[in-house]
Backbone as JSON Lines, residues from 0, in Angstrom:
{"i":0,"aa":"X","n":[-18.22,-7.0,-2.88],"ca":[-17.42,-7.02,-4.11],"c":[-17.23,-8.46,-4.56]}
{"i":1,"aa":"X","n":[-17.24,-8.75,-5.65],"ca":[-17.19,-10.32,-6.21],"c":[-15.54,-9.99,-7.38]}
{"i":2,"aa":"X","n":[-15.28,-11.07,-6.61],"ca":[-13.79,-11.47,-6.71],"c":[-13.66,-12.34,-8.38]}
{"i":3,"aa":"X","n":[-12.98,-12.63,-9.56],"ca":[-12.95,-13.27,-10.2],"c":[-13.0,-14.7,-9.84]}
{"i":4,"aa":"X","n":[-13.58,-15.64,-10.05],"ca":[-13.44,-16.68,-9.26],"c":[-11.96,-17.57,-10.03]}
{"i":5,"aa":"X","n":[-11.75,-16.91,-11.47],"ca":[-10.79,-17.73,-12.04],"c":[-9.25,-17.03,-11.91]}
{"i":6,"aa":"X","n":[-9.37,-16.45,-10.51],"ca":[-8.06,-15.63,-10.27],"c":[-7.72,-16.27,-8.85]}
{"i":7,"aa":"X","n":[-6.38,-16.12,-8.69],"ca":[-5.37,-16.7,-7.51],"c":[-5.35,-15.19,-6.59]}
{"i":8,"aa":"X","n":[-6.12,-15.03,-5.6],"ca":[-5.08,-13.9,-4.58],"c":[-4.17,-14.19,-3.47]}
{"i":9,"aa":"X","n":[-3.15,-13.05,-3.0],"ca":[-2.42,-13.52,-1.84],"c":[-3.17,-12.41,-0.8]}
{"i":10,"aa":"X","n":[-2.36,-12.81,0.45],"ca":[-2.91,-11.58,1.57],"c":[-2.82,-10.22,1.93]}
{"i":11,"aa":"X","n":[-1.78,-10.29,0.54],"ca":[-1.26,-8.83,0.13],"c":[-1.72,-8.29,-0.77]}
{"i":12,"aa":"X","n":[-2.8,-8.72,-1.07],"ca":[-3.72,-8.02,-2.23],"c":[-3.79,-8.01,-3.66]}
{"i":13,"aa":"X","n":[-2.87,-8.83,-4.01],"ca":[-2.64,-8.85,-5.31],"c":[-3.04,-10.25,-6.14]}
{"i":14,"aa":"X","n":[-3.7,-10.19,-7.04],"ca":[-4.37,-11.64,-7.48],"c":[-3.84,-11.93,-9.08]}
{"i":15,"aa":"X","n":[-3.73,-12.44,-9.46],"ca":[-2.81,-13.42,-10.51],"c":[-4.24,-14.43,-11.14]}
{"i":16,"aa":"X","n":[-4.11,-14.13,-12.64],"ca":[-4.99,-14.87,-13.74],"c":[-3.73,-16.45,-14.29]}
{"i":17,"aa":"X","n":[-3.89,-17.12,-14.31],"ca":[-2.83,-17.88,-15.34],"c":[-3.49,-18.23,-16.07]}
{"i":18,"aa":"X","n":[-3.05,-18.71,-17.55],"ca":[-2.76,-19.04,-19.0],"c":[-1.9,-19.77,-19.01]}
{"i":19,"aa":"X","n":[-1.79,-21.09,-18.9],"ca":[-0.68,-21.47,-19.58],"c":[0.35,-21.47,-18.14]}
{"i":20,"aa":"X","n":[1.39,-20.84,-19.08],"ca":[2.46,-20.59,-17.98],"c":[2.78,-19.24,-18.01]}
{"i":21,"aa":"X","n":[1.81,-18.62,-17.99],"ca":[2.11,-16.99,-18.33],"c":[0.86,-16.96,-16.99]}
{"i":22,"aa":"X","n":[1.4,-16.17,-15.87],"ca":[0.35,-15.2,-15.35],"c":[0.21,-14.01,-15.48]}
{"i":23,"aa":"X","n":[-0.73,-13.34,-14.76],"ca":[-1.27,-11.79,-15.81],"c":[-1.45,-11.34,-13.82]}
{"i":24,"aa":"X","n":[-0.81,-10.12,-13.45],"ca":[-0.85,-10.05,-11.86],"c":[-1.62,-8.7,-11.94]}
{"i":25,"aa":"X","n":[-2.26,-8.29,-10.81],"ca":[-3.06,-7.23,-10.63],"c":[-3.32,-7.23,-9.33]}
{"i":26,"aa":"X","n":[-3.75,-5.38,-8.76],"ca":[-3.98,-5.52,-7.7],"c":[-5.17,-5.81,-7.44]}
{"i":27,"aa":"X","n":[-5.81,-5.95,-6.18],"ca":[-7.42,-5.95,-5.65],"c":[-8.42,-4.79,-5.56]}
{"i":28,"aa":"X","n":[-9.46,-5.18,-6.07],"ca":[-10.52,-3.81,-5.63],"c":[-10.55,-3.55,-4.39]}
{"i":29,"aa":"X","n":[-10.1,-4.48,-3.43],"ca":[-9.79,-4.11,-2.21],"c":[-8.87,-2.84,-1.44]}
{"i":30,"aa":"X","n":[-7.84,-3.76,-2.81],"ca":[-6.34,-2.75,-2.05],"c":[-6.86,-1.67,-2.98]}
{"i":31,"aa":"X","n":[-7.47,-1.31,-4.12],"ca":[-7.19,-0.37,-4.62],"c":[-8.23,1.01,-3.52]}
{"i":32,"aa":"X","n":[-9.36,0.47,-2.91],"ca":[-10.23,0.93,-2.31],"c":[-9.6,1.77,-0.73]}
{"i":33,"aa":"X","n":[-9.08,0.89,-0.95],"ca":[-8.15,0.96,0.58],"c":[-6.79,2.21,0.08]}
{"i":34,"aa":"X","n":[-5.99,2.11,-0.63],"ca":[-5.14,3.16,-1.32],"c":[-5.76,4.48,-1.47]}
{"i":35,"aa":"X","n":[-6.91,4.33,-2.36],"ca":[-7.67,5.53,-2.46],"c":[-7.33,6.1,-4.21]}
{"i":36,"aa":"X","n":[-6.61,7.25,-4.95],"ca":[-6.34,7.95,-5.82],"c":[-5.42,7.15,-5.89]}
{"i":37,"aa":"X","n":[-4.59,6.32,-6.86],"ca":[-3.65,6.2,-6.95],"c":[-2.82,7.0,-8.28]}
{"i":38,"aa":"X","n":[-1.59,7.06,-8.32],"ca":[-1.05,8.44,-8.54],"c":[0.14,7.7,-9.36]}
{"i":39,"aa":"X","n":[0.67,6.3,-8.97],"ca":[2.09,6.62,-9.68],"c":[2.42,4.48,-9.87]}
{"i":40,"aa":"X","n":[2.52,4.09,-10.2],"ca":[3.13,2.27,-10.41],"c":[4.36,2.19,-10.83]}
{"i":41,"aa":"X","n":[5.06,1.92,-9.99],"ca":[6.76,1.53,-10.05],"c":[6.75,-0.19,-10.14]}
{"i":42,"aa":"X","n":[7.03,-0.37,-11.68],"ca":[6.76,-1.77,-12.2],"c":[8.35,-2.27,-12.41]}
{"i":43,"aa":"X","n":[8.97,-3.39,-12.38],"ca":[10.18,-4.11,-12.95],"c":[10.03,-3.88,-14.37]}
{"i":44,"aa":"X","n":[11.12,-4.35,-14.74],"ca":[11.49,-4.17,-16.39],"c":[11.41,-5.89,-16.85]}
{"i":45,"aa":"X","n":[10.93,-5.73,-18.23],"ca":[10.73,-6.64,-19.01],"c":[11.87,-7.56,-18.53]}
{"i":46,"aa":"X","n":[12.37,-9.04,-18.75],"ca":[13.47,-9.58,-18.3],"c":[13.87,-9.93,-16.82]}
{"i":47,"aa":"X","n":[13.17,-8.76,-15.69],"ca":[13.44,-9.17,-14.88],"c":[12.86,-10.65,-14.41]}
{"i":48,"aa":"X","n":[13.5,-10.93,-13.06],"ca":[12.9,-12.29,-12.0],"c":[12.26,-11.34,-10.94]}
{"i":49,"aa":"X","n":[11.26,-12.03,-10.73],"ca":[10.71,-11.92,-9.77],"c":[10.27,-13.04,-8.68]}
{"i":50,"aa":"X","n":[10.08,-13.04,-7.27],"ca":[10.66,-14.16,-6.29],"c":[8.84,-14.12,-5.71]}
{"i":51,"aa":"X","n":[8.5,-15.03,-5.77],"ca":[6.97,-15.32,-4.88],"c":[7.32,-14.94,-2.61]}
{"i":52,"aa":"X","n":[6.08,-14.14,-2.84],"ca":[5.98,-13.09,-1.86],"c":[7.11,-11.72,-1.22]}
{"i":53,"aa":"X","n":[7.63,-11.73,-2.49],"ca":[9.13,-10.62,-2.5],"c":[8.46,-9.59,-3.34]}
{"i":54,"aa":"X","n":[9.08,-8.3,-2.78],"ca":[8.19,-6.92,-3.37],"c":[8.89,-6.96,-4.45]}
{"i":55,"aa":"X","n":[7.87,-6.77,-5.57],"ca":[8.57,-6.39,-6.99],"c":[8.44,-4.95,-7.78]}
{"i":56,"aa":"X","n":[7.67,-3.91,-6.56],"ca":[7.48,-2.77,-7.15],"c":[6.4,-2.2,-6.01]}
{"i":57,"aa":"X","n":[6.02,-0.84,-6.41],"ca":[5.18,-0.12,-5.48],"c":[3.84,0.25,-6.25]}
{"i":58,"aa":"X","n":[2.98,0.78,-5.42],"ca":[1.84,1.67,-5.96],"c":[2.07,3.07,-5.18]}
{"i":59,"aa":"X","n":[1.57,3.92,-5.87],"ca":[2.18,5.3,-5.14],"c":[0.71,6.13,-5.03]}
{"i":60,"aa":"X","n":[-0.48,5.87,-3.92],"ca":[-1.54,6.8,-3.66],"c":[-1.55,8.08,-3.21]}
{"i":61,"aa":"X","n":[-2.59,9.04,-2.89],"ca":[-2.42,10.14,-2.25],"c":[-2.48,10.05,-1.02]}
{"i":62,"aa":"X","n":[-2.67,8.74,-0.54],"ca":[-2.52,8.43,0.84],"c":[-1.61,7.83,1.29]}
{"i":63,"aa":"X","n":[-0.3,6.86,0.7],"ca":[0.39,5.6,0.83],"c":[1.41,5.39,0.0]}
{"i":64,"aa":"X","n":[2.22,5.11,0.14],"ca":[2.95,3.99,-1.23],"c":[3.06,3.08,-0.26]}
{"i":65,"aa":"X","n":[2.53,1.71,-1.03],"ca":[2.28,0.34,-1.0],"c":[3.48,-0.34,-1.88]}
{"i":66,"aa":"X","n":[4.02,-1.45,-1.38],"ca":[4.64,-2.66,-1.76],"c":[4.03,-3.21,-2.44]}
{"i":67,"aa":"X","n":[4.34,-3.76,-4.01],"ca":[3.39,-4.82,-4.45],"c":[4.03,-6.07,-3.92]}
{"i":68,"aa":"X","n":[3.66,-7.23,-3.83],"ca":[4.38,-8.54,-3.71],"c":[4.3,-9.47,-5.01]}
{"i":69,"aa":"X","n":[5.21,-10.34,-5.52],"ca":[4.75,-11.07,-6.28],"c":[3.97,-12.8,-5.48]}
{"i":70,"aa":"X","n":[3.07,-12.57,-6.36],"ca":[1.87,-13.93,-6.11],"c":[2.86,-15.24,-6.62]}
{"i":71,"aa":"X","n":[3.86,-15.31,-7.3],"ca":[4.46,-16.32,-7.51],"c":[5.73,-15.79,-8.5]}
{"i":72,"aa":"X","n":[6.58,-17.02,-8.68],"ca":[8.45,-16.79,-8.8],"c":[8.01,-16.92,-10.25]}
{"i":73,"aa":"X","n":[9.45,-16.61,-11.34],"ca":[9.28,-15.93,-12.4],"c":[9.83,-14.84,-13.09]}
{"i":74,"aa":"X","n":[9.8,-14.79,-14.23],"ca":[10.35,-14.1,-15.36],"c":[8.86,-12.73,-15.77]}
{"i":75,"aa":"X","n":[9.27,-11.49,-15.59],"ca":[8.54,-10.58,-16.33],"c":[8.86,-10.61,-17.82]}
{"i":76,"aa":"X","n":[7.5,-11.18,-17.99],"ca":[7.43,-10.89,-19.63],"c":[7.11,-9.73,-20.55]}
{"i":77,"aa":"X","n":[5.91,-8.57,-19.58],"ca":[5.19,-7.46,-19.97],"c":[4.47,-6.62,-18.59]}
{"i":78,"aa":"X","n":[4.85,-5.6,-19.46],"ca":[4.11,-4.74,-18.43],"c":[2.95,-3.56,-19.03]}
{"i":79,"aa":"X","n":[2.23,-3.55,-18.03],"ca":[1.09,-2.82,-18.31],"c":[1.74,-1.11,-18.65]}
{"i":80,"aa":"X","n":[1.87,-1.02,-19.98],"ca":[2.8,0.82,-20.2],"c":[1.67,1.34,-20.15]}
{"i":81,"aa":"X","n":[0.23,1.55,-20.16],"ca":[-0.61,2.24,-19.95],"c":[-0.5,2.97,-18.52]}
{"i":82,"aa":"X","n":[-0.02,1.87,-18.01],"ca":[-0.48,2.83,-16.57],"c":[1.09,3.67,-15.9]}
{"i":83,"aa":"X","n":[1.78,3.91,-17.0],"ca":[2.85,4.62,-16.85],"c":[2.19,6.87,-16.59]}
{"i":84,"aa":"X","n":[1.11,6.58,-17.69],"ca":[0.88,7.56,-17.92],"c":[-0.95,7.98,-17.83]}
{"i":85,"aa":"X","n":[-1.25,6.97,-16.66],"ca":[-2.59,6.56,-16.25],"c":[-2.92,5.9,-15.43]}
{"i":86,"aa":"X","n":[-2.25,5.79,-13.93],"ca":[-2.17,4.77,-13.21],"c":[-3.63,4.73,-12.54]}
{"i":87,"aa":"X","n":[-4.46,5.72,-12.74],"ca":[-5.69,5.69,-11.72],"c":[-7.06,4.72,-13.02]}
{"i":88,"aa":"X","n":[-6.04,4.57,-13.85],"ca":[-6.77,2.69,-14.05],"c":[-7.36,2.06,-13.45]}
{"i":89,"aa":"X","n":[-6.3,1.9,-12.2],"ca":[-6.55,0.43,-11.52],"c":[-7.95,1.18,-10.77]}
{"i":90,"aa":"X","n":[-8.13,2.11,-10.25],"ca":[-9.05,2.78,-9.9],"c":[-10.13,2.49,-10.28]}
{"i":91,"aa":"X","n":[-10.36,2.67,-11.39],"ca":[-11.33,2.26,-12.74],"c":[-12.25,1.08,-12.06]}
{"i":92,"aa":"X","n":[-10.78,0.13,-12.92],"ca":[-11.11,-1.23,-12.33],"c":[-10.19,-2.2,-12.33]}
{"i":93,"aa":"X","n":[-9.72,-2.36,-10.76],"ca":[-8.62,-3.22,-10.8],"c":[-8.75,-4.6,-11.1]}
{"i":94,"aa":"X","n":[-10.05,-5.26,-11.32],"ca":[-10.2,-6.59,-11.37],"c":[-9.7,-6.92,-12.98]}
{"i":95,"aa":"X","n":[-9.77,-5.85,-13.58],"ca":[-8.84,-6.16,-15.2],"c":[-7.78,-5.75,-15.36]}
{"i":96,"aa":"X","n":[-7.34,-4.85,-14.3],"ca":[-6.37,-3.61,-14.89],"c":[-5.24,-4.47,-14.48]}
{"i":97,"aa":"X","n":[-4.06,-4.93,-15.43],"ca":[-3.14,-5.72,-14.99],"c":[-1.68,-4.46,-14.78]}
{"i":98,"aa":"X","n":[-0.85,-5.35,-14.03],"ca":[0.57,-4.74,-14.05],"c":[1.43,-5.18,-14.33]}
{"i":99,"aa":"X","n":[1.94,-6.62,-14.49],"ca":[2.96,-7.32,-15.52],"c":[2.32,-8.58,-15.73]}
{"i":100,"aa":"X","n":[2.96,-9.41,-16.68],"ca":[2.86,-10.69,-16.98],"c":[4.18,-11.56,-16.44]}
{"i":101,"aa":"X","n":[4.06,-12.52,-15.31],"ca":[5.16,-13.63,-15.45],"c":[5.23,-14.98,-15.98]}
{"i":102,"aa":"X","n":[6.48,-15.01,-16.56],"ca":[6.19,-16.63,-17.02],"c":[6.7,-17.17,-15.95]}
{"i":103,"aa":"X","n":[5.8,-18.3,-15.25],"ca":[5.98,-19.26,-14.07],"c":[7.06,-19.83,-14.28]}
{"i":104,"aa":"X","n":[7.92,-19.96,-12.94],"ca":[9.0,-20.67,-12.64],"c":[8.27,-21.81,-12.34]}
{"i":105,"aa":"X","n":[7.41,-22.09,-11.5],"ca":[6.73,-23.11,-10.81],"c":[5.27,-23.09,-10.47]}
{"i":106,"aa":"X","n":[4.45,-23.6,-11.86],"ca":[3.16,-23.62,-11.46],"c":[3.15,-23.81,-10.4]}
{"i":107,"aa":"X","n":[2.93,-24.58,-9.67],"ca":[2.37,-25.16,-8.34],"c":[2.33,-24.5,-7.22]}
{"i":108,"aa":"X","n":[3.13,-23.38,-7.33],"ca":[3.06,-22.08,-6.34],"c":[1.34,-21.48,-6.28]}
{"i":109,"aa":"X","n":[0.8,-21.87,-7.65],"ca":[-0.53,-21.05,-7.73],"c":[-1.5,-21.99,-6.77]}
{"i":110,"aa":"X","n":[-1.26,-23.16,-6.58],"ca":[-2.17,-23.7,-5.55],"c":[-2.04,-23.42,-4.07]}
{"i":111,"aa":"X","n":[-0.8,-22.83,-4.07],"ca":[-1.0,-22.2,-2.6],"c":[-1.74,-20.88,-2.55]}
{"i":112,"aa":"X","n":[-2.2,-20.31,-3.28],"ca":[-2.65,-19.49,-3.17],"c":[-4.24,-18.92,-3.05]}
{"i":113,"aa":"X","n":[-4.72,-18.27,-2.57],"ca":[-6.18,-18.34,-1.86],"c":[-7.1,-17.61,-3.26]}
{"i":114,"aa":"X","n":[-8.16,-18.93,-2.71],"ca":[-9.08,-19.09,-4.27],"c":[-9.8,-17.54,-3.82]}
{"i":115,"aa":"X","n":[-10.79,-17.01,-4.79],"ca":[-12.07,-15.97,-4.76],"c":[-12.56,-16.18,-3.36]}
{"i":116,"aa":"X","n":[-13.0,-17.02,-3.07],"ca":[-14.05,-17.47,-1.76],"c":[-13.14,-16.92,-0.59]}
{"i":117,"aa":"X","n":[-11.62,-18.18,-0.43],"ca":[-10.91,-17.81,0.7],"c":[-10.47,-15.5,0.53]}
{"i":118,"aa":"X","n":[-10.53,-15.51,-0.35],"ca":[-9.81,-14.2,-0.5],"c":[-10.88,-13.3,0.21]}
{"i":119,"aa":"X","n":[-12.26,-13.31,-0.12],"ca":[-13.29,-13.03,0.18],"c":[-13.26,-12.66,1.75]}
{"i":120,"aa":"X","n":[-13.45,-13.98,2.15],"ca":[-13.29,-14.27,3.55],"c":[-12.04,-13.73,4.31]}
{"i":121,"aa":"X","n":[-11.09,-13.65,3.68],"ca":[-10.37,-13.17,4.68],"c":[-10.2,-11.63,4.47]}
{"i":122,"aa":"X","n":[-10.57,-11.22,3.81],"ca":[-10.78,-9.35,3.66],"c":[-12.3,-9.56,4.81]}
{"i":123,"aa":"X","n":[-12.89,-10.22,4.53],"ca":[-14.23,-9.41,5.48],"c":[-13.59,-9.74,7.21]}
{"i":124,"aa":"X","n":[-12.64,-10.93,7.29],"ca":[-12.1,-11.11,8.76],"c":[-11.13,-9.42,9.34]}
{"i":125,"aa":"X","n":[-11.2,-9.5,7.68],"ca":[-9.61,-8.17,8.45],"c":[-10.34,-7.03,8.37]}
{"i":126,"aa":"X","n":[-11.14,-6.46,8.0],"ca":[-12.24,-5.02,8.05],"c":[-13.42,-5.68,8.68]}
{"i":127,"aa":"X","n":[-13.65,-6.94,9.61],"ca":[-14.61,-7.11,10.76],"c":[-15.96,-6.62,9.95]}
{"i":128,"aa":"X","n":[-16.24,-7.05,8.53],"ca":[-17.53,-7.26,8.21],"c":[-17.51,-8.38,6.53]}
């Protein structure tokens, strides 16, 4: 699977585009692969904060509900309402399919975070291929 190279992921599966000071968060073809059907996205509301590596919502599969984490601290600006009533989107394709927008508290959080390559690498360490 080829990773966006112009996206931030964490180890929790979730990878972050920035613009500016607006990031755009989504899960992984990984995690979505790994979930399986997904069925239901319990997203924050417009206005909220959200705290870098603090769960800000779930994914709800036919196998799981998953924690999302946020990739970095921040203000929800938008959320993906499509997948209120279509969540097997991300299914589709999670490498576009977003779930909110934050405006950054603190760029600089995004450099901690693991480029395409490292993300790569450490999914093939944790499924041992």
């Amino acid at each position: 699977m080829a990773y966006p190279a112009d996206y931030r992921y964490t180890k929790e599966h979730e990878w972050i585009k920035v613009d500016g000071n607006i990031g755009t968060v989504g899960i992984t073809d990984y995690a979505q692969n790994s979930l399986g059907d997904i069925v239901f996205v319990d997203l924050p509301k417009v206005g909220d904060a959200v705290e870098a590596a603090k769960s800000f919502g779930s994914v709800e599969s036919v196998k799981a509900v998953s924690d999302l984490f946020a990739p970095v601290s921040g203000k929800v600006t938008a959320i993906n309402e499509e997948l209120k009533d279509a969540p097997e989107k991300i299914n589709t394709d999670a490498n576009t399919t977003w779930l909110l927008k934050i405006e950054l508290a603190d760029a600089k959080q995004v450099d901690g975070l693991l480029t395409a390559a490292d993300y790569e690498k450490f999914t093939s360490e944790e499924t041992g291929h």
